[in-house]
N, C-alpha and C positions, 0 to 999 in steps of 0.2 A: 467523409467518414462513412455516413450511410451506402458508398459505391463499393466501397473497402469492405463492408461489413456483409453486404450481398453477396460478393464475389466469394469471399472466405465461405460463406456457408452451401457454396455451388464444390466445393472439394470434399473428396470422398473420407466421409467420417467412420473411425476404427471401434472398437466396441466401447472404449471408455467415453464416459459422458455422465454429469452431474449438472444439478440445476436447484435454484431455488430462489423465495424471496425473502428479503427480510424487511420489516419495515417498521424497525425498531431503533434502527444507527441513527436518522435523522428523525427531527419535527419536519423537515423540506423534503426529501424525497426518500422514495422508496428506491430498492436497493436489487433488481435482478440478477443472480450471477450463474453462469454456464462458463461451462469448464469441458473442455473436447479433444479427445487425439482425433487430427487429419493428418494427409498424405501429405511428406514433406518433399522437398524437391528432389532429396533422394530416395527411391524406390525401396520401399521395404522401412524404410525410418521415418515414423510418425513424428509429428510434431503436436507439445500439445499447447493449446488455446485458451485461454481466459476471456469470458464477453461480460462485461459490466454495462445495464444497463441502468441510469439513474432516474427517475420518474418524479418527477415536480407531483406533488400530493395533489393540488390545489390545480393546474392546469394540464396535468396528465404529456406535459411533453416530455420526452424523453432525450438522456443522451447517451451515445454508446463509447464506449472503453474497450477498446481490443489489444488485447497483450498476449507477445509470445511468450510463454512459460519459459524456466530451465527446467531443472529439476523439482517436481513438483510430487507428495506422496497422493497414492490414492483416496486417502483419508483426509486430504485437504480440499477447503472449498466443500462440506456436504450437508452441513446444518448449521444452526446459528451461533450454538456458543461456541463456534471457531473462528467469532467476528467481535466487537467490541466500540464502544462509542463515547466519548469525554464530553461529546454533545447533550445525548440522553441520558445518562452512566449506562445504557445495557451494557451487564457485564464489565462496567470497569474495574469490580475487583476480581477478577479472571484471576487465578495464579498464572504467576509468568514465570514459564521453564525454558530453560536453553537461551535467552531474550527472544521466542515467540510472543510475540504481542497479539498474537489472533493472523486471519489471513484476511480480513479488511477491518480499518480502522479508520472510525470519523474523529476529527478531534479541528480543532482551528488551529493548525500550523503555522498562517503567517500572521494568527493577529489583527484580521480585518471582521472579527464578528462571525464570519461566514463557515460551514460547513465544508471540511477538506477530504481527501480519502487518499489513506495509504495501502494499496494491495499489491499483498507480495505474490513474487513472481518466481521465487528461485527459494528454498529450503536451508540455501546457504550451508555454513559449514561449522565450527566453535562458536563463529562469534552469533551464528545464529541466521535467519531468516534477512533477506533481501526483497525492499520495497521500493515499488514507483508511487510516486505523489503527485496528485493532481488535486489544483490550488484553483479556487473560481477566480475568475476575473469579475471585474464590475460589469459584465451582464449576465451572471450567475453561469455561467460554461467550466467545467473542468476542465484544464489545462494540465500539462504535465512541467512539472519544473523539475528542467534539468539535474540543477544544482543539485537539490536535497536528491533526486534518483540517480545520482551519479557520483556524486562525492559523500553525501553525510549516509548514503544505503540503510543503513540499519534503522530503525525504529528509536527513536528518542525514552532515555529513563523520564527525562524531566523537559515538559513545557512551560516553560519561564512567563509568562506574556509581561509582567513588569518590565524586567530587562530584554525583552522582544529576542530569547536563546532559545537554544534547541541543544540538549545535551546528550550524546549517546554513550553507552558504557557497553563495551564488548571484550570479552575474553580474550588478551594479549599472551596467556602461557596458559601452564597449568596454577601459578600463582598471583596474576596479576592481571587486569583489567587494562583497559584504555580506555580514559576519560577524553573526549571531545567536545568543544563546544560551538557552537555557531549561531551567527548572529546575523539578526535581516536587519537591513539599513531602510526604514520606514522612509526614506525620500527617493532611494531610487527604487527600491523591489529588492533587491541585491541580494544575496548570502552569502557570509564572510566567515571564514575557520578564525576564532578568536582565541584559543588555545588548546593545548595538545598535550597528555603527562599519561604516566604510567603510575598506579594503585598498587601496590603489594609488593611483589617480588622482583629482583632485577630482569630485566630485558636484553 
């Protein structure tokens, strides 16, 4: 990761770039986040860049997060209360418009105690913003799990931990939502689509 993260900052940067720290999402680590257009393979089409760096308070190591953006606005990623934490509450009562939940979010996702991070990468479209999740493992590293950044995307209304769910509600029309739930299976790691329905108006 560290080779990956060198090389990327060896490519020629465009004029956009944003930068800050927050170190309010976690009591575990502090929170660096750069955000950059570089030269993309094609000539003249920038690509832009997300750098997450996570900082262990207490031993100052760090770990780095590098994501390729979609569509990302300029006003995203530039100060803190565009970020939000179910860890510390900063800003958990944020209003939530469009289902933005902020552009990083700490919250315990799978249920293991531990501090998670969901940062979105794509501004998405009705149903709202698109996030990748990275879940520590038991030697506190951020990992990215597939599953939730690839099938559940959106940001959850409701973290269950009783029933170990994850529920997302996103705009199916202009009348009606979609409910989704999902469920980790605490013996293998798993996450499972447990059911699927529509709110409101027919589909």
């Amino acid at each position: 990761m560290e080779k990956i993260f060198h090389l990327l900052l060896l490519i020629p940067v465009f004029g956009f770039g944003q930068n800050y720290l927050n170190t309010k999402l976690s009591d575990k680590y502090d929170l660096s986040v750069s955000v950059m257009d570089k030269e993309g393979e094609e000539k003249g089409h920038p690509e832009r860049w997300i750098y997450v760096k996570a900082i262990n308070k207490m031993t100052k190591k760090a770990q780095d997060i590098i994501i390729r953006a979609g569509v990302l606005y300029d006003t995203s990623f530039t100060d803190h209360s565009k970020s939000m934490s179910y860890s510390t509450d900063f800003n958990k009562n944020r209003q939530i418009v469009d289902n933005d939940h902020g552009d990083i979010i700490v919250a315990d996702l799978n249920f293991d105690g531990k501090d998670d991070l969901a940062i979105k990468w794509e501004e998405g479209g009705n149903g709202g913003p698109l996030y990748n999740y990275y879940l520590q493992d038991k030697n506190g590293k951020f990992i990215i799990d597939d599953f939730l950044s690839k099938e559940m995307i959106f940001f959850p209304m409701e973290i269950n931990a009783k029933k170990q769910t994850l529920t997302t509600l996103v705009h199916a029309s202009a009348y009606s939502v979609s409910e989704t739930v999902y469920k980790l299976d605490p013996g293998s790691g798993k996450w499972k689509q447990i059911s699927h329905r529509f709110i409101g108006g027919k589909k």
